[in-house]
C-alpha positions as a printed Julia matrix, in Angstrom:
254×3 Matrix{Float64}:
 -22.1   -226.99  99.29
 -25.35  -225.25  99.93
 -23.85  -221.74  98.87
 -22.37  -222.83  95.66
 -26.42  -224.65  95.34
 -27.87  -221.43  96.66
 -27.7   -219.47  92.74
 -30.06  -221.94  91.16
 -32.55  -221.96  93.71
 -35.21  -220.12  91.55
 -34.62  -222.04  88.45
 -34.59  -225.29  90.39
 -38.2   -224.14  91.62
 -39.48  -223.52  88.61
 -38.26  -226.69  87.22
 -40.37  -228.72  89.85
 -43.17  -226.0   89.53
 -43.14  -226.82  86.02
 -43.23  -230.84  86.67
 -45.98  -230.71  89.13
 -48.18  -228.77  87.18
 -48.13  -230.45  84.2
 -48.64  -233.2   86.71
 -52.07  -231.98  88.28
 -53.52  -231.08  84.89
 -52.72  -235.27  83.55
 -54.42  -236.38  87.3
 -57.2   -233.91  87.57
 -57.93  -233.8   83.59
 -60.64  -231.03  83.8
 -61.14  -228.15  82.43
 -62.27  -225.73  85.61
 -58.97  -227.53  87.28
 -57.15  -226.59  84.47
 -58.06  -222.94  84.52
 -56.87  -222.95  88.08
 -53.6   -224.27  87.14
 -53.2   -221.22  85.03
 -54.19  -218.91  87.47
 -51.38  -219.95  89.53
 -49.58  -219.67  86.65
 -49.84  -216.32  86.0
 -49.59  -215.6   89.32
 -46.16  -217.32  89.47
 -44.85  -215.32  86.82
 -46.14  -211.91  88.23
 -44.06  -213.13  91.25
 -40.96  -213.81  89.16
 -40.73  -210.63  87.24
 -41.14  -208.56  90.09
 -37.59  -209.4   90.15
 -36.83  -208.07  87.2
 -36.11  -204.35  85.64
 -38.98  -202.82  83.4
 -37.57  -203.01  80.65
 -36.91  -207.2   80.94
 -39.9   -207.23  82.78
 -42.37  -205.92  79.61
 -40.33  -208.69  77.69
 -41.74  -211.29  79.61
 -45.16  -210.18  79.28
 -44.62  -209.46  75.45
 -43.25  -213.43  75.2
 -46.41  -214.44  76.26
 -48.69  -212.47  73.71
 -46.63  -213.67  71.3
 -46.07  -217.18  72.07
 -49.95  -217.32  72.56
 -50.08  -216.21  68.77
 -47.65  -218.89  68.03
 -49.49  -221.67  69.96
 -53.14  -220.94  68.4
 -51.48  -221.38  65.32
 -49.28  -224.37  65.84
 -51.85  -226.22  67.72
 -55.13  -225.41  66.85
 -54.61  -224.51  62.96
 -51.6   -226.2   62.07
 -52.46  -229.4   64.18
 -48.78  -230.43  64.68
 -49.47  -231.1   68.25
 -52.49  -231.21  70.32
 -53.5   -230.72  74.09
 -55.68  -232.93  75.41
 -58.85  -231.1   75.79
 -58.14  -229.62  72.53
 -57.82  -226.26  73.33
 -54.97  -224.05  74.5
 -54.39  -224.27  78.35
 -54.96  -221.42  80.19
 -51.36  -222.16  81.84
 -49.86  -222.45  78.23
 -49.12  -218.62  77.72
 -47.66  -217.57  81.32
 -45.55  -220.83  81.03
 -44.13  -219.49  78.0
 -43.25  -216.63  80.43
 -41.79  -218.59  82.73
 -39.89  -220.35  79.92
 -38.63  -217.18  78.61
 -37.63  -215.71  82.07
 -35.84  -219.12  83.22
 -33.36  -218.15  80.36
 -33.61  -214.34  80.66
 -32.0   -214.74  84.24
 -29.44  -217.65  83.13
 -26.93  -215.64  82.44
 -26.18  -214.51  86.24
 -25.99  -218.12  86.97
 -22.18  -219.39  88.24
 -22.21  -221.83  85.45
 -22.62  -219.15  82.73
 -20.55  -216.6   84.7
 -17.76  -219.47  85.13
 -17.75  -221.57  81.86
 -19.26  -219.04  79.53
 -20.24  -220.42  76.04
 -18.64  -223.5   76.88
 -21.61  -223.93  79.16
 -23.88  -223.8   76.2
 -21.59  -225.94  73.35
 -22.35  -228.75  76.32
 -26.12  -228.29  76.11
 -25.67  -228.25  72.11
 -24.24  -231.56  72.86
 -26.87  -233.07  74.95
 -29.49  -231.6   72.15
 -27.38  -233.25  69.37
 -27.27  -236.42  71.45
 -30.89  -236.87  71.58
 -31.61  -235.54  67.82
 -29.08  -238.28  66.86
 -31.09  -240.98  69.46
 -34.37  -239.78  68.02
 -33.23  -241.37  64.31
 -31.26  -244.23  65.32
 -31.47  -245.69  68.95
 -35.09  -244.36  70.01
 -37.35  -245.91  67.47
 -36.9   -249.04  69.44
 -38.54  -248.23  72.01
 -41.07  -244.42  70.99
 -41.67  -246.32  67.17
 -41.54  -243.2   66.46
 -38.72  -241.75  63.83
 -37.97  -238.35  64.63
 -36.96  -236.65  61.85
 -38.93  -233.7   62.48
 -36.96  -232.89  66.02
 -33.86  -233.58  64.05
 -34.39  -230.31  61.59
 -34.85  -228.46  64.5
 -31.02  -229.22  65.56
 -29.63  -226.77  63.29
 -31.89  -224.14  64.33
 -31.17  -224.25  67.77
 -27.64  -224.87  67.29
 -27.73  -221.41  65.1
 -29.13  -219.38  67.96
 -26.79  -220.96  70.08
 -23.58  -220.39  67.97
 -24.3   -217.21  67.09
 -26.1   -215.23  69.42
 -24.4   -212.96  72.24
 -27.97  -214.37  74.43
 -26.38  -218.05  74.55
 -27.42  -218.15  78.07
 -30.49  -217.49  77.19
 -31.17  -220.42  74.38
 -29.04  -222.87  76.38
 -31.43  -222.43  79.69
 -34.12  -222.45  77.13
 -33.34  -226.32  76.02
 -33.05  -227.17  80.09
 -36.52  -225.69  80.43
 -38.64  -227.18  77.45
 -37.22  -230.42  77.99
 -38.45  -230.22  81.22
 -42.08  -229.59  80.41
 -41.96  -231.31  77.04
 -41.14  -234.64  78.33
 -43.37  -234.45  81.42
 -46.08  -232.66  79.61
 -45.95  -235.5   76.75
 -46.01  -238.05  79.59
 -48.77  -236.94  81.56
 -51.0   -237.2   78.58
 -51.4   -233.25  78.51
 -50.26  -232.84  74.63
 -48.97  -234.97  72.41
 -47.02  -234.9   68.92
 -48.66  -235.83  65.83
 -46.75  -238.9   64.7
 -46.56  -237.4   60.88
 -47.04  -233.8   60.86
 -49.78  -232.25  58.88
 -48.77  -230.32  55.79
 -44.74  -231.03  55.61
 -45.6   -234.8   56.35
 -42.44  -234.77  58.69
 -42.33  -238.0   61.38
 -41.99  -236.58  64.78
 -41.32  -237.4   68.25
 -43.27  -237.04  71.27
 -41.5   -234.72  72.55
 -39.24  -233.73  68.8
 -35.92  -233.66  69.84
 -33.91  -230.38  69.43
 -38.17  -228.64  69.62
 -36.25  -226.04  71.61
 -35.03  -224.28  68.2
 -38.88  -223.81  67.63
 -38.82  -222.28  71.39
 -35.73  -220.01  70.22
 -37.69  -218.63  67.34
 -40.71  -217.91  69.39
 -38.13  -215.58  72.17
 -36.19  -214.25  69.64
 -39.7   -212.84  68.26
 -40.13  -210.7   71.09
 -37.17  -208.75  70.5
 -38.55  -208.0   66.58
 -42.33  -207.34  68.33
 -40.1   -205.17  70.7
 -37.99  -203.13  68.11
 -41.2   -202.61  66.01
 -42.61  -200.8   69.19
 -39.66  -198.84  69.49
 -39.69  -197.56  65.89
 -43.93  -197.17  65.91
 -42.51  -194.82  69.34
 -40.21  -192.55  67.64
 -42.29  -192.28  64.38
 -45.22  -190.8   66.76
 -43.41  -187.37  67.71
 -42.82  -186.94  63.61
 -45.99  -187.83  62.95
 -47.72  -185.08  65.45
 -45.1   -182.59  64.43
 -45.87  -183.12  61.1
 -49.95  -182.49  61.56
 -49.42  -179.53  63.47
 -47.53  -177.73  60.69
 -50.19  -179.09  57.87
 -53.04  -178.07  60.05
 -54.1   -173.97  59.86
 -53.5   -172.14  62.92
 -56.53  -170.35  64.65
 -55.98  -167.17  63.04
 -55.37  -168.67  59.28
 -58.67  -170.12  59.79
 -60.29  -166.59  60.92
 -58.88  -165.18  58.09
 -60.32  -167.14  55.29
């Protein structure tokens, strides 16, 4: 029993690191506790991707520029959620990290290496489940309709269906439910109950939000390609001044 547990360990952790963080910040509520919390944080994640290759390792780190670009603007200008001291956490960015590397490593799980994408069509399920609750059953209880979690099903499902990384998006859903539903519980953020602008009704947590995950780590790899082109554009670009620019002697002659 404990060697077919012993695969998840690390995702298990960061599961429960996740919980009792977002745990800390609802108790302790300040904002000097709060940067200590993402401290940790960060520290957590250099710890994590120590594990990892270079190359995965700069993706991590690339997530969380990006999904710090994507969290000043969907919190703080858009408004469609908002933390509690109304600001962005200072744990916010390396947990997208942590996020991004709980799904980068997925794939070597048993589950993934055994079951494949069936692993993942059950995790579509689960999603679909809860974007279905979120419209029908739910609103008894949230009185909240959840329309706006629902529109994020197909998005998610896309990633999931068609994507080689289905390991990744699937693990991705396990992870932000995690944090969403604690997070929301805890009092850390919560979901506007109409969005601003596209006047959607949402959840708190939206259902299927981990589409809007999906299109935050599947940003990296453009952010990633664009660095690889700006790269190999470079050697042109040098070659190219060196044959406009007049040698020594061109310039002694004129």
């Amino acid at each position: 029993m404990i060697e077919r547990v012993r695969p998840y360990w690390l995702h298990a952790y960061l599961l429960v690191y996740t919980a009792f963080l977002l745990y800390l910040d609802g108790k302790w509520g300040g904002f000097l506790p709060q940067c200590g919390l993402g401290l940790l944080t960060f520290l957590v994640l250099w710890l994590c991707t120590r594990r990892l290759e270079p190359s995965l390792r700069r993706q991590v780190w690339i997530c969380v520029v990006v999904a710090t670009c994507f969290e000043i603007f969907g919190s703080l200008i858009w408004g469609v959620y908002r933390y509690r001291l109304h600001n962005v956490p200072l744990y916010v960015p390396p947990g997208h990290g942590l996020v991004f590397f709980f799904g980068l490593t997925a794939a070597s799980l048993p589950v993934f290496q055994r079951y494949g994408r069936r692993a993942a069509l059950f995790v579509l399920g689960l999603c679909a489940a809860w974007a279905v609750g979120g419209l029908t059953i739910l609103p008894l209880w949230t009185h909240r309709i959840d329309v706006q979690g629902a529109l994020c099903l197909p998005i998610f499902a896309w990633f999931l269906l068609r994507s080689p990384r289905y390991a990744l998006f699937a693990a991705i859903f396990i992870a932000t439910t995690d944090l969403e539903i604690i997070g929301t519980l805890m009092g850390d953020w919560y979901w506007l109950p109409v969005a601003p602008i596209n006047h959607l009704p949402s959840g708190n947590p939206p259902s299927a939000i981990a589409g809007g995950y999906c299109v935050i780590d599947s940003s990296v790899a453009l952010v990633i390609l664009g660095l690889q082109r700006v790269r190999a554009l470079r050697p042109m670009l040098t070659g190219r001044r060196r044959r406009i620019e007049p040698t020594t002697a061109e310039t002694e002659a004129a």
